[in-house]
Every structure is written in C-alpha cells, then in structure tokens.
ROSE-4610 file (N, C-alpha, C; in Angstrom, 1 decimal, always signed):
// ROSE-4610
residu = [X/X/X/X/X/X/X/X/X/X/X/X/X/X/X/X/X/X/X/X/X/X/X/X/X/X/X/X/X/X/X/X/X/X/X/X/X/X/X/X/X/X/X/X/X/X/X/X/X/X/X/X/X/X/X/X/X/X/X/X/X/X/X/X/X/X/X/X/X/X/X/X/X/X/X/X/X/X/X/X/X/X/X/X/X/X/X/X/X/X/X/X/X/X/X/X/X/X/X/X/X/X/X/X/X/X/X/X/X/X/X/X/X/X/X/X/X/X/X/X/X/X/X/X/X/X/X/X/X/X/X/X/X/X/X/X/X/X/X/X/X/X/X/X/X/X/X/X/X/X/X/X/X/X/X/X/X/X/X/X/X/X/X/X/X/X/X/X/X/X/X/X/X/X/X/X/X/X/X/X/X/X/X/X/X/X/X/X/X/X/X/X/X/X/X/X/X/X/X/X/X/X/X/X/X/X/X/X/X/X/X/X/X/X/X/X/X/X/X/X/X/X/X/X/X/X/X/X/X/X/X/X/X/X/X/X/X/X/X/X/X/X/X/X/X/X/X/X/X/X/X/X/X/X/X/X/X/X/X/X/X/X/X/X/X/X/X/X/X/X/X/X/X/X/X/X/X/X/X/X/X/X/X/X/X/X/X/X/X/X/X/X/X/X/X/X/X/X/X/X/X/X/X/X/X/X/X/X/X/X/X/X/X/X/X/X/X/X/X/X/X/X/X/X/X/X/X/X/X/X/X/X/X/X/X/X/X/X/X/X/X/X/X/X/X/X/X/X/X/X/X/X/X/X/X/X/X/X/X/X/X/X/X/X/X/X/X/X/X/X/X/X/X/X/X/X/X/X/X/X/X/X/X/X/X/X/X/X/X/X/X/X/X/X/X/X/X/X/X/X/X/X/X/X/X/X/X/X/X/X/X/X/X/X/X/X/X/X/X/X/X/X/X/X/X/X/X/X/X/X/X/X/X/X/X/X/X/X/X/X/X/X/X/X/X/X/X/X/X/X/X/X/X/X/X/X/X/X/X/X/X/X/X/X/X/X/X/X/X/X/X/X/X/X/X/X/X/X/X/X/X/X/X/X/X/X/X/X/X/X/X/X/X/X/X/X/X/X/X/X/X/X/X/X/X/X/X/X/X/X/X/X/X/X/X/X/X/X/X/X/X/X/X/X/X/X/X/X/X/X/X/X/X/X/X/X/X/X/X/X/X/X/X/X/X/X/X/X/X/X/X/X/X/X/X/X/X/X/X/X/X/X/X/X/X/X/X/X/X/X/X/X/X/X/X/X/X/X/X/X/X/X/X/X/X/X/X/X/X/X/X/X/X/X/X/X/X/X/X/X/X/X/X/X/X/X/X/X/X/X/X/X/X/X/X/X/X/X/X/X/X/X/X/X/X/X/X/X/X/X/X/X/X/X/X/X/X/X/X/X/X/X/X/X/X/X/X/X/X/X/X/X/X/X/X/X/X/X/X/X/X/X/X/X/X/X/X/X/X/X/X/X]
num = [1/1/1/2/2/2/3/3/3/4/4/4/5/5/5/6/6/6/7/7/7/8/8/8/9/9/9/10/10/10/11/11/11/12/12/12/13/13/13/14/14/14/15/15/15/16/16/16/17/17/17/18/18/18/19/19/19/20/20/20/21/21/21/22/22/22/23/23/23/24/24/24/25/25/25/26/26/26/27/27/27/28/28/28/29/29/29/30/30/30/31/31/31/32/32/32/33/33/33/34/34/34/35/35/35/36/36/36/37/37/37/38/38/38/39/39/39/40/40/40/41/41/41/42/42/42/43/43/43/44/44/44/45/45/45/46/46/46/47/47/47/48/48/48/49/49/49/50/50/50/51/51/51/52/52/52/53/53/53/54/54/54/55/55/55/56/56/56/57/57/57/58/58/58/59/59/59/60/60/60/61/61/61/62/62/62/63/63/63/64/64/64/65/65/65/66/66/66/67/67/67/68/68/68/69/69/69/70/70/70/71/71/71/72/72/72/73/73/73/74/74/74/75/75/75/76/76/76/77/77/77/78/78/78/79/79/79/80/80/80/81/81/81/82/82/82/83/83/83/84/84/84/85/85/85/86/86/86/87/87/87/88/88/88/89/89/89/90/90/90/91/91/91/92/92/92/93/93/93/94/94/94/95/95/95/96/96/96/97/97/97/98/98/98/99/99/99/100/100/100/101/101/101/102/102/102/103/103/103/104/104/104/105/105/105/106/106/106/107/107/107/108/108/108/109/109/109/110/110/110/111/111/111/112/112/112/113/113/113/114/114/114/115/115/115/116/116/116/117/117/117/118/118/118/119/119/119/120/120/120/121/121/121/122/122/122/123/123/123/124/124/124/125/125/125/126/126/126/127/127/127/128/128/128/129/129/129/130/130/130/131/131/131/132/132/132/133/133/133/134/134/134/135/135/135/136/136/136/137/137/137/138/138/138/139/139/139/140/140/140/141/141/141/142/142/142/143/143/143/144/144/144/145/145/145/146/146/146/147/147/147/148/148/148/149/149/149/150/150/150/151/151/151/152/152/152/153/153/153/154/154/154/155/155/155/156/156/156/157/157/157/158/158/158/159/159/159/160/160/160/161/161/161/162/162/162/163/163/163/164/164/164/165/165/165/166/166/166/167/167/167/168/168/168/169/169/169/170/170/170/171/171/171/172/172/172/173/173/173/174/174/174/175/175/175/176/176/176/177/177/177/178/178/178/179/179/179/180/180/180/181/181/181/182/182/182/183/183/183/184/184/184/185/185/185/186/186/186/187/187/187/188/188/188/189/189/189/190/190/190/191/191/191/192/192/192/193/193/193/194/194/194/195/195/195/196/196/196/197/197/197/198/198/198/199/199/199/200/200/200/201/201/201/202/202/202/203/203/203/204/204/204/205/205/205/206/206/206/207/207/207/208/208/208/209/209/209/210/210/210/211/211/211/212/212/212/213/213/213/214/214/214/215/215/215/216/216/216/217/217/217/218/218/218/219/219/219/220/220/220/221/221/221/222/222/222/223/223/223/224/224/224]
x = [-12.5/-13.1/-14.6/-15.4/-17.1/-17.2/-18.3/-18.7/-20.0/-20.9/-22.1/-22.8/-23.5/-24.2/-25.7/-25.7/-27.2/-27.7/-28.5/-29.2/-28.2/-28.7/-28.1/-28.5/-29.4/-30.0/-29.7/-29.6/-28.9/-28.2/-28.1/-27.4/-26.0/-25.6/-23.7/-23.7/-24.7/-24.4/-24.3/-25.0/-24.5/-23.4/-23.2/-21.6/-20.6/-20.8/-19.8/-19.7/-21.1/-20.8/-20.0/-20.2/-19.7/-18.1/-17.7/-16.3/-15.4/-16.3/-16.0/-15.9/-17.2/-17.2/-16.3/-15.7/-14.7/-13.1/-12.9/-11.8/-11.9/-12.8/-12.7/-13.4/-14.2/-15.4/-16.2/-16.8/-17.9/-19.2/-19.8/-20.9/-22.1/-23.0/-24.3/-24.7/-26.1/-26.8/-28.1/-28.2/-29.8/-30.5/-31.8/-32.8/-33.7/-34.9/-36.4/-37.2/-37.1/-38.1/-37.5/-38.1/-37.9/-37.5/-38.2/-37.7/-36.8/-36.2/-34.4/-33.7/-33.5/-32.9/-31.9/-32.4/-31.6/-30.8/-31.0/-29.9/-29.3/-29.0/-28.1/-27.0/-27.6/-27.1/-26.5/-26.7/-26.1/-24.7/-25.0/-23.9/-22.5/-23.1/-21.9/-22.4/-23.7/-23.5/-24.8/-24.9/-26.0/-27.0/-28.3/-29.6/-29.8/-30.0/-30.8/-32.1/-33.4/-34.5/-34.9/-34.6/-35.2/-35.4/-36.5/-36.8/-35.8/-34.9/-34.4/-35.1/-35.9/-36.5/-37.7/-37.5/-38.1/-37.5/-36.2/-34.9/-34.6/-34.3/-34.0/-32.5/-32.1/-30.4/-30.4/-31.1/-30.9/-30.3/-31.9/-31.7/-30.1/-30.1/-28.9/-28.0/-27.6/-26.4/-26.3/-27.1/-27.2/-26.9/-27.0/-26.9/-24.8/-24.6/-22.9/-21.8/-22.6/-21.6/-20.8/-19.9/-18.3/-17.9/-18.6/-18.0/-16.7/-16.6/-15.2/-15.4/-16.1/-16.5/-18.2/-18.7/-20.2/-20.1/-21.1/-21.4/-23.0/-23.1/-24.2/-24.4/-25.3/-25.7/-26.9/-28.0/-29.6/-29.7/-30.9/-31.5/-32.8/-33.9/-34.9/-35.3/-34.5/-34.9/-35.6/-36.2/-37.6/-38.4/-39.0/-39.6/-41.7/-42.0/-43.6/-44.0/-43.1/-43.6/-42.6/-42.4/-41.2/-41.2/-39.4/-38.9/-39.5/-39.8/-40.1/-39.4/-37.8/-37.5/-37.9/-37.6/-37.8/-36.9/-37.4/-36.3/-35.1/-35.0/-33.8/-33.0/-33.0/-32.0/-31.6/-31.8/-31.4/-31.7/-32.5/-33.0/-32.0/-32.5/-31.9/-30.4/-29.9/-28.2/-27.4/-28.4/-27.7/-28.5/-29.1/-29.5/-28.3/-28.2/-27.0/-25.7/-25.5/-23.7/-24.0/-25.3/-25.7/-25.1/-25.9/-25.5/-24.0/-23.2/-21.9/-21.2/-21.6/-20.6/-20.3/-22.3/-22.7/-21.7/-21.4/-20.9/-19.6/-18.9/-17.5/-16.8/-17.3/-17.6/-17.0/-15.8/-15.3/-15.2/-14.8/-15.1/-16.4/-16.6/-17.7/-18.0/-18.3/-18.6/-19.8/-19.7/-21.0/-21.1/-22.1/-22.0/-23.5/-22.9/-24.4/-24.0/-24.1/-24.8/-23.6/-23.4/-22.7/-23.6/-23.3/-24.4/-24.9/-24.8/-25.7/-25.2/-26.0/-25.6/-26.8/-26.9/-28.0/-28.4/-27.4/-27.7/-28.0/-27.7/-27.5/-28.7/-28.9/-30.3/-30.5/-31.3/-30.7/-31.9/-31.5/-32.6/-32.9/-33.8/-33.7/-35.9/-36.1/-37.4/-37.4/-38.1/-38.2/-37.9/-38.7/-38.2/-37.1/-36.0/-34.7/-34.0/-34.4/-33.8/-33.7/-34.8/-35.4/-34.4/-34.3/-33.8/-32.1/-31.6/-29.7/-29.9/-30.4/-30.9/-30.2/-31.2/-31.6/-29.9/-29.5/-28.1/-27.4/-27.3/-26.1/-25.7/-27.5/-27.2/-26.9/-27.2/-27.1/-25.2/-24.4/-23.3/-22.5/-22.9/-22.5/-22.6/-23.5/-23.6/-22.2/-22.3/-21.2/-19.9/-19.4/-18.2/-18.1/-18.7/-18.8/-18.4/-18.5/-18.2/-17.2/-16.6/-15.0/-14.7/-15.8/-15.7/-16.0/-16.1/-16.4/-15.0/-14.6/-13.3/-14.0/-14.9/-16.1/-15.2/-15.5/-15.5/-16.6/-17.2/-18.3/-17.9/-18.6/-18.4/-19.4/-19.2/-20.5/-19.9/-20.8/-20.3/-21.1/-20.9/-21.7/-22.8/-23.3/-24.3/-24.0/-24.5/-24.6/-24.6/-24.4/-24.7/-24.1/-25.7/-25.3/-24.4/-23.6/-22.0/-21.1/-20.4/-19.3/-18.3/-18.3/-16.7/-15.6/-14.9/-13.7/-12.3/-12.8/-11.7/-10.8/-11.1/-10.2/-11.2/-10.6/-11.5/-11.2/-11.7/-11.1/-11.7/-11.0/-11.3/-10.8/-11.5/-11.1/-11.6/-11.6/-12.0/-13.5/-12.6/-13.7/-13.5/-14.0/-13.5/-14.2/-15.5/-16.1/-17.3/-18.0/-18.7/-18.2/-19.6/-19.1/-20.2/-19.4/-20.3/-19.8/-20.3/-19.3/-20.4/-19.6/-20.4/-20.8/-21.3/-21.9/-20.9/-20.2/-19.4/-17.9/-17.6/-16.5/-16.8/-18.1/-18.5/-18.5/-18.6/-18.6/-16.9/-16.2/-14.4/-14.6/-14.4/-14.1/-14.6/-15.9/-16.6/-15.9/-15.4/-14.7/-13.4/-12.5/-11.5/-11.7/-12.4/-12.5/-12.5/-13.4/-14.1/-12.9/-11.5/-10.3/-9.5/-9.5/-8.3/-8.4/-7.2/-7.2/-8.3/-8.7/-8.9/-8.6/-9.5/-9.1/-9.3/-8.5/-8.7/-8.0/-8.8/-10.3/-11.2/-12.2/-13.0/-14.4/-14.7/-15.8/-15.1/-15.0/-14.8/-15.6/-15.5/-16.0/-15.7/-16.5/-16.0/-16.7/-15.6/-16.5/-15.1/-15.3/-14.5/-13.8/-12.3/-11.0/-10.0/-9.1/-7.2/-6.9/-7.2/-6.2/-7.1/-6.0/-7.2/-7.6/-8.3/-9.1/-7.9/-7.1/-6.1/-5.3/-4.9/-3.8/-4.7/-5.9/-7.1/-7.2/-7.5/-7.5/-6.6/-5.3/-4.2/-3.1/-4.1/-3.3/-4.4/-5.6/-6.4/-5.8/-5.2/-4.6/-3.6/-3.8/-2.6/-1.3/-0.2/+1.0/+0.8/+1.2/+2.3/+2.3/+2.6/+3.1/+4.5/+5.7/+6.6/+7.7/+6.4/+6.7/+7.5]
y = [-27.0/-26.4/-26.4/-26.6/-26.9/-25.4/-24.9/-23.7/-23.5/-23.5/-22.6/-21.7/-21.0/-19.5/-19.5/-19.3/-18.9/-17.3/-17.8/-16.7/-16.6/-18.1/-18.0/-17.6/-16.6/-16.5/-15.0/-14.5/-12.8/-12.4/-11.4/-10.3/-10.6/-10.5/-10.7/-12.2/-12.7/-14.2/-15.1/-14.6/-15.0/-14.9/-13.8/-13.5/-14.1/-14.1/-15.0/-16.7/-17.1/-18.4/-18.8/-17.7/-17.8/-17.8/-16.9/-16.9/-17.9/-18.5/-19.9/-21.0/-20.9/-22.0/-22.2/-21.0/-20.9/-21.0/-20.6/-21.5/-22.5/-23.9/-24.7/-25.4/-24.3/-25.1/-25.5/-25.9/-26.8/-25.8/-25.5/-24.2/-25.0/-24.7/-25.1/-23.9/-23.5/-22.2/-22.3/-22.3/-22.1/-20.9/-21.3/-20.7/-21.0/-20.1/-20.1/-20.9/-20.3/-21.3/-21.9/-22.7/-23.7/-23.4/-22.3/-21.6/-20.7/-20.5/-19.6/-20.7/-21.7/-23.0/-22.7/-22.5/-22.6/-21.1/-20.1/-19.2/-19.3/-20.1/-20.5/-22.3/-22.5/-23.4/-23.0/-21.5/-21.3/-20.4/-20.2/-19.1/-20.6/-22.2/-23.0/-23.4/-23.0/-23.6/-24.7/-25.4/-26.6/-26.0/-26.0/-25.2/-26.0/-25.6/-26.3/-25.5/-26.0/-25.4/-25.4/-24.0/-24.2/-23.0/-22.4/-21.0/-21.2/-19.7/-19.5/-19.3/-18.6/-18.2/-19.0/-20.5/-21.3/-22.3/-22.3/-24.0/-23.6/-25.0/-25.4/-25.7/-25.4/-25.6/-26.9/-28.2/-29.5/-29.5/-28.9/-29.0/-27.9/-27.1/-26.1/-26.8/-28.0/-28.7/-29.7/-29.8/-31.2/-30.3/-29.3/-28.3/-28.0/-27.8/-27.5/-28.7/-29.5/-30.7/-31.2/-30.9/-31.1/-30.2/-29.0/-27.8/-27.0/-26.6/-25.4/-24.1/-23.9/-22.4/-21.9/-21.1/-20.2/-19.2/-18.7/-17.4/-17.4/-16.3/-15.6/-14.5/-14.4/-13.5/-13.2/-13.4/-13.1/-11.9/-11.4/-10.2/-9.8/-9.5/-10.1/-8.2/-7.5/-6.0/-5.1/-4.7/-3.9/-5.0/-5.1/-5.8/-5.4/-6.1/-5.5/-4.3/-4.2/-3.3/-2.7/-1.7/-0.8/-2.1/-2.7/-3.3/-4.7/-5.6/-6.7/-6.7/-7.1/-7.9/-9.2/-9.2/-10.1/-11.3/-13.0/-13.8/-13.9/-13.6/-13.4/-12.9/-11.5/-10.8/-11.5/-11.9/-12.2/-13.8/-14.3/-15.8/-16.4/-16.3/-17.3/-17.5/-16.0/-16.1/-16.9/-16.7/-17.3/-19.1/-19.4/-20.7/-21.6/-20.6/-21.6/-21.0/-20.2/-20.7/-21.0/-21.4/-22.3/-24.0/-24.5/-25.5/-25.7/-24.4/-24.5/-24.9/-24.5/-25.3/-26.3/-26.7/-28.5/-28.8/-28.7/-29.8/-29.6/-28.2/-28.4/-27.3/-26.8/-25.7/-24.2/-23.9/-22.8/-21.3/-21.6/-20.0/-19.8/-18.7/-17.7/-16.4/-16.0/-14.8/-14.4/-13.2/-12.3/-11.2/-11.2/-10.0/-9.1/-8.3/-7.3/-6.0/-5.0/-3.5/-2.7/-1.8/-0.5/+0.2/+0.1/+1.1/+0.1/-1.2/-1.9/-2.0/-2.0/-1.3/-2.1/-2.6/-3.2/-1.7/-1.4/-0.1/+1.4/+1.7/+3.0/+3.2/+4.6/+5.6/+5.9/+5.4/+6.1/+7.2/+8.4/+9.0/+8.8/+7.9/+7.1/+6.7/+6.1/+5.5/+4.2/+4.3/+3.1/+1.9/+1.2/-0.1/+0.0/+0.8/+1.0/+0.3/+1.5/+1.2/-0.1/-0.9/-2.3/-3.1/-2.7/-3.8/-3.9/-2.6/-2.4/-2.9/-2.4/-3.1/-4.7/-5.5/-7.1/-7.3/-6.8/-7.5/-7.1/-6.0/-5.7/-6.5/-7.1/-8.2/-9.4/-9.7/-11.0/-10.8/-9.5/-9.9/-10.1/-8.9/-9.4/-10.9/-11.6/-13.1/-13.7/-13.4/-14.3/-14.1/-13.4/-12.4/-12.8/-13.2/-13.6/-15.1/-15.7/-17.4/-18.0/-18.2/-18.5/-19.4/-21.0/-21.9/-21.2/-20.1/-19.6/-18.7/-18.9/-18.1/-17.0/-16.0/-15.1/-13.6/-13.6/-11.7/-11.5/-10.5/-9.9/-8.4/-8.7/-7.6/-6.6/-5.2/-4.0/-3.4/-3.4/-2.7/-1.3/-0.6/+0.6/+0.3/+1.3/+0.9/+0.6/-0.4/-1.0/+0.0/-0.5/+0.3/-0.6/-0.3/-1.4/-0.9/-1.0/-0.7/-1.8/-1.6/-2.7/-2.5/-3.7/-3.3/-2.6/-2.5/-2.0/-2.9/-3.4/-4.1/-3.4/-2.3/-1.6/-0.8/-1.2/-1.2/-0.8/-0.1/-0.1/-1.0/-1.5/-2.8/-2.5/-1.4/-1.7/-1.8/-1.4/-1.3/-0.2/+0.9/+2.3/+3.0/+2.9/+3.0/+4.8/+5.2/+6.3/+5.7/+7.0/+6.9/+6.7/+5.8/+5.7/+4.8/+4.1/+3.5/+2.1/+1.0/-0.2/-0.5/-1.2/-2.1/-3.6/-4.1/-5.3/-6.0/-6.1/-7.1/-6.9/-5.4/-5.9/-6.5/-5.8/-6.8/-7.9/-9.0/-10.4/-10.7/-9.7/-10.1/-10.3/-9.5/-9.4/-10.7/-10.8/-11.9/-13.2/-13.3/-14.6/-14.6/-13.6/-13.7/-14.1/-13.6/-13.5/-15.4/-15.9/-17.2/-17.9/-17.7/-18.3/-18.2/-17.1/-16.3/-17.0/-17.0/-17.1/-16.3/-16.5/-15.5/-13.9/-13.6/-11.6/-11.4/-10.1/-9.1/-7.7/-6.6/-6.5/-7.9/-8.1/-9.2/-8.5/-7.0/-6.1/-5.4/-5.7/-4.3/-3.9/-2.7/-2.0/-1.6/-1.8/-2.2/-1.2/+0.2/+0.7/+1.2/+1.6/+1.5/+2.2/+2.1/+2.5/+2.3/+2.4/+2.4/+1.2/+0.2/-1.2/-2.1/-2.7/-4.3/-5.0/-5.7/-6.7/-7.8/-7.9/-9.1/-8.3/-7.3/-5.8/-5.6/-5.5/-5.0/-6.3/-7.7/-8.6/-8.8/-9.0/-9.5/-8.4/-7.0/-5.8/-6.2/-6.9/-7.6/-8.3/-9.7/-11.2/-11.0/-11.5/-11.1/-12.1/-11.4/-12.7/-14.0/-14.6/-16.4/-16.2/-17.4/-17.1/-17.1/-16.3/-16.8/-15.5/-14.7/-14.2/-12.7]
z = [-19.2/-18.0/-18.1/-17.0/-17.1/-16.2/-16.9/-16.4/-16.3/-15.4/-15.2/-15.5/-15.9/-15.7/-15.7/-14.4/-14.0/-15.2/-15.4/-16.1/-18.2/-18.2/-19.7/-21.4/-21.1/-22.4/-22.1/-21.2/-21.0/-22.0/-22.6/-23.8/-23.5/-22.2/-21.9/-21.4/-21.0/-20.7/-21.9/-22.9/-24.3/-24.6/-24.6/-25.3/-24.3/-22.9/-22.3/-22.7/-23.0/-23.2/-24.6/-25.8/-27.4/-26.9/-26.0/-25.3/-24.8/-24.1/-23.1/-24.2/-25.0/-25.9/-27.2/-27.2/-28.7/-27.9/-26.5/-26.5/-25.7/-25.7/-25.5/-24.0/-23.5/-22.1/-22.3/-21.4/-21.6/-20.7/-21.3/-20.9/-20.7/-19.4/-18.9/-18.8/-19.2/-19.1/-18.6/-17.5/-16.7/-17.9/-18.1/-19.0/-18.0/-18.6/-17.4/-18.5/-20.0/-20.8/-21.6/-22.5/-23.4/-24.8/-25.1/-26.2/-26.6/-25.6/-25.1/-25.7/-26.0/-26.4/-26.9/-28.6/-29.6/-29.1/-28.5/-28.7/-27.6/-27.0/-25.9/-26.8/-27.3/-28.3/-29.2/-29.7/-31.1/-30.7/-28.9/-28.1/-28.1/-28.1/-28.0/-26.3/-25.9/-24.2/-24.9/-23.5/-23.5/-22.6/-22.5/-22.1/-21.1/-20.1/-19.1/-18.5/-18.7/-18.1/-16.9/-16.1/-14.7/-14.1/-13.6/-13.1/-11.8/-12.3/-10.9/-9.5/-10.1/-9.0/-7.7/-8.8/-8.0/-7.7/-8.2/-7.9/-6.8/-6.3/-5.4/-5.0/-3.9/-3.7/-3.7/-3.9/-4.2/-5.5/-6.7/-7.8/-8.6/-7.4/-8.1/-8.2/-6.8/-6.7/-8.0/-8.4/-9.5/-10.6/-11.0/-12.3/-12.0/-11.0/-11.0/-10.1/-10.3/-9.7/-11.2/-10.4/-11.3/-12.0/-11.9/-12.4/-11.9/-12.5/-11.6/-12.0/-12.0/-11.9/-12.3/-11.0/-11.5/-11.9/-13.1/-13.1/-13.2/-11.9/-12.2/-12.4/-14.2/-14.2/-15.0/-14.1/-14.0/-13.1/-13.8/-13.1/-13.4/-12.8/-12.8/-12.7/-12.1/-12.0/-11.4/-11.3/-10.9/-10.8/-9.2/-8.5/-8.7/-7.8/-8.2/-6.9/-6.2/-5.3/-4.4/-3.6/-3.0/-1.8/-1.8/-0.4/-0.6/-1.6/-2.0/-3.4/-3.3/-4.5/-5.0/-6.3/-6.8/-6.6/-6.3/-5.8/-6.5/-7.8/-8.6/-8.6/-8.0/-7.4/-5.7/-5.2/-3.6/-3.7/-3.2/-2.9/-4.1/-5.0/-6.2/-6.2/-5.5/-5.4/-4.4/-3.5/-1.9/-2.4/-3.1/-3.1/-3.8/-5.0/-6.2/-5.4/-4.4/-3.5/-2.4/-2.1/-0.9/-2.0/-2.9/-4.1/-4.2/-4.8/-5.0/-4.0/-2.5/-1.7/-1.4/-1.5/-1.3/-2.1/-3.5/-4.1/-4.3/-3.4/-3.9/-5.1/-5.5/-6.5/-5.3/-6.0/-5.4/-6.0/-7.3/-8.2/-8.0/-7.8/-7.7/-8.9/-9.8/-10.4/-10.4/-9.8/-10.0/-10.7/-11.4/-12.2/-11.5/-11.1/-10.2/-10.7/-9.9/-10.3/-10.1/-10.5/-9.7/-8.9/-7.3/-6.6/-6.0/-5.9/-5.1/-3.6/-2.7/-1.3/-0.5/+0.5/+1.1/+2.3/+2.4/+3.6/+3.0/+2.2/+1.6/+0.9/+1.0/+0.7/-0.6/-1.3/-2.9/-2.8/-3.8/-3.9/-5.0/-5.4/-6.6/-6.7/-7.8/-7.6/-6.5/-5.6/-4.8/-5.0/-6.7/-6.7/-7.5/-7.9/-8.2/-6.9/-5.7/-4.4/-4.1/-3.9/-3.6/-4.4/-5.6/-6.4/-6.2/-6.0/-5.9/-3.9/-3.3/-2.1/-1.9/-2.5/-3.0/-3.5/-4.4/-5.1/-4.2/-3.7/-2.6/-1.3/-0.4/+0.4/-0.6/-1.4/-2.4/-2.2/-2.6/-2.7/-1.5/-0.3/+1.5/+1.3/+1.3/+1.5/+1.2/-0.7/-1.4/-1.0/-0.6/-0.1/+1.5/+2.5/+3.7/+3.7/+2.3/+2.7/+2.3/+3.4/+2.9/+2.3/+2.0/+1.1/-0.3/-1.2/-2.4/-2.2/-3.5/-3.9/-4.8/-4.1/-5.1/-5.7/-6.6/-7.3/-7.8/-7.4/-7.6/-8.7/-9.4/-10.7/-10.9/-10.3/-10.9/-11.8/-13.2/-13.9/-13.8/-14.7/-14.9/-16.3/-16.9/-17.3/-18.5/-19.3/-20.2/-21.5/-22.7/-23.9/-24.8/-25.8/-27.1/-28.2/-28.1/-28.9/-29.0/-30.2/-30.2/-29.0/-28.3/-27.6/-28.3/-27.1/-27.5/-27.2/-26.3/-25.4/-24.6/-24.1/-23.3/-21.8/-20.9/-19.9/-18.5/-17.7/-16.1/-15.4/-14.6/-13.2/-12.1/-11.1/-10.1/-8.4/-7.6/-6.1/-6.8/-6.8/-7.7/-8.6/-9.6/-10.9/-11.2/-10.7/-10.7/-11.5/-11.7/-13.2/-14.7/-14.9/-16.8/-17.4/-18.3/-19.3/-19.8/-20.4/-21.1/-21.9/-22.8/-24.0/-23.4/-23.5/-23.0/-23.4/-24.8/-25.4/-24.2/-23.9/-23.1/-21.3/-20.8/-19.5/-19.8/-21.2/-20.9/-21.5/-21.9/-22.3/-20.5/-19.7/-18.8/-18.0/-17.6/-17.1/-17.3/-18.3/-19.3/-18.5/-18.7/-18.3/-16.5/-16.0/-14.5/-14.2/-15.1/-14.5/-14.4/-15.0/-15.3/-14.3/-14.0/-13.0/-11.8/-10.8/-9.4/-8.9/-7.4/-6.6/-6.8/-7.4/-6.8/-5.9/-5.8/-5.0/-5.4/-4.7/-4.3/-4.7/-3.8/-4.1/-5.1/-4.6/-5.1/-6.7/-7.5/-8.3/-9.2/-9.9/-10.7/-11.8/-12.4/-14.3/-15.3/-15.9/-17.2/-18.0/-19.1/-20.4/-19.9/-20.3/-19.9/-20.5/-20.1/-20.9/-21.3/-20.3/-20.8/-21.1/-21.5/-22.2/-21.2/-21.6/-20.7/-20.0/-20.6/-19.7/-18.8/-19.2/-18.5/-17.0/-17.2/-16.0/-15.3/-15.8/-14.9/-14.2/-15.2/-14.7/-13.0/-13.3/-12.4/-11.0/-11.1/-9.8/-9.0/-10.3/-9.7/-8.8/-7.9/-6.7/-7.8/-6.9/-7.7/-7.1/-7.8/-6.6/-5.7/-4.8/-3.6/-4.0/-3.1/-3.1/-5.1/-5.2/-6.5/-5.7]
C-alpha cells in the first residue's frame, strides 16, 4: 500500500511512517527542509521537500497520485497574530484534498485537535482560539466532500511516555491524555480501515487496544 503524510518529520508522523514501513508500505513524507531527510529515512518513509504552506494543489496532486491513502499531519500552531492562522492549519489542508480528489485518492486521515470548532468561543488565549478555529473549518471542509472517504482524528493532549497500547476512540471520549506512540498505533491502523464512522472521533488512553477501538468504529460488511 502507498501512503502519504503531509507533515513527515512530525514526532507521531515518524512513528506512523516506522509503522507503515515495518509492515510493508510504501511511505512518502512531505518535509519543509532538506535536512529533516535522514530522519524521515531512518523512520523507513522516502522525503519529499515541499513547504506546505506554499504547495500547490497541482504540486500536491503529483506528490499522492497512485496513492491509496493520506495522512495529514502537520501543524504549524500558534499563528502570528489573533484571527489569522497560519496556512498550515487551514489552506494547506483544503489544498492536499483539493489534490486527493484530482487524482482519485479517497482515504482521508486527519489528525487535528480535541476542541477544534470553527464556531465556538474558547475562553482561551486568542491565538489558541485562531489556531483550533483554522483546524476545525479545515475539518468541516474534509467531512463535507463526499469524493474523500475522511476520519478526522482529535486526540487529546500529547505526552512523552511510552505507549501503552490501550486506548479510547470515540464520537466523545471526554478529557484525558495519550502518548504520542499510541496516536500513531492508532493513525496506522485507521489509514487501513474502511470508512468510519463516526467520521469525527476522539482519541485518549483507555481500556482497549488499538485494534478493539478501531475495529468497534468500522461499520460491519454489508450484508453482515
């Protein structure tokens, strides 16, 4: 299987490609510079240099033609000023499944935020707001287009710990916490799976394994 990931030199975009690449895909990892190389090489993906934030849905199309599955997951964060994200969060997403459709490309994975809302008030710092803002329309978009077979993944917040491999997945999971190593079990498993649904869910450490959590998403067969 040929797989994508926007934003490949990421902490869990690593580890999803060491995932992908140890049982057997073929991993492409959008990088911004040149020197991300080797540790996107040593993750088992092949580097490709290109600022998201300035590619083009021509050039996106040429990066995932013949692929069968994207993931994005770049995040660019905290913007330079309240109500102006940065293109990485929003523009860069709608460009590469503006790309994926051109060429045919129907898995979708997104890995975005817990809390991201395009409408909702945070009482939060402004470019916090701005930024969960930006992913939240970024995910309306993906979720609106019925040529992307999309799941959009918010986890909760990150922490540098060993996985566990045991995890909740669902519509709303509540508050909590995950290890980065199990957001990319998860991410990994997702890029494989049918269609979910829920198409939105929400991901922090919990009871079941990571295949138990996907597999209670995957709708059945038809006909099961």
């Amino acid at each position: 299987m040929s797989i994508v990931i926007a934003g490949g030199h990421g902490r869990v975009a690593l580890m999803v490609s060491r995932l992908l690449a140890d049982r057997g895909d073929r991993v492409l990892g959008i990088i911004r510079r040149p020197e991300q190389s080797d540790a996107v090489r040593a993750a088992g993906a092949r580097p490709c240099v290109s600022d998201l934030a300035a590619t083009s849905v021509k050039q996106f199309a040429q990066y995932v033609d013949g692929a069968q599955a994207v993931l994005f997951a770049a995040g660019a964060g905290l913007g330079d000023a309240p109500g102006r994200a940065n293109p990485v969060d929003h523009d860069a997403i709608v460009a590469l499944a503006d790309a994926a459709e051109l060429v045919g490309v129907r898995r979708f994975v997104m890995l975005s935020v817990m809390g991201a809302d395009p409408a909702r008030h945070y009482l939060a710092d402004p470019l916090v707001e701005t930024f969960l803002r930006a992913r939240g329309r970024a995910d309306e978009d993906l979720l609106a287009r019925c040529a992307l077979s999309t799941t959009v993944v918010r986890p909760a917040w990150f922490r540098d710990r060993p996985g566990t491999g045991r995890v909740s997945l669902s519509a709303s999971t509540g508050p909590g916490e995950i290890p980065r190593a199990d957001v990319a079990a998860v991410l990994a498993a997702l890029l494989t799976a049918p269609a979910t649904t829920p198409r939105v869910v929400e991901l922090i450490s919990g009871p079941l394994s990571v295949a138990e959590a996907v597999n209670r998403i995957v709708p059945p067969p038809p006909g099961a």
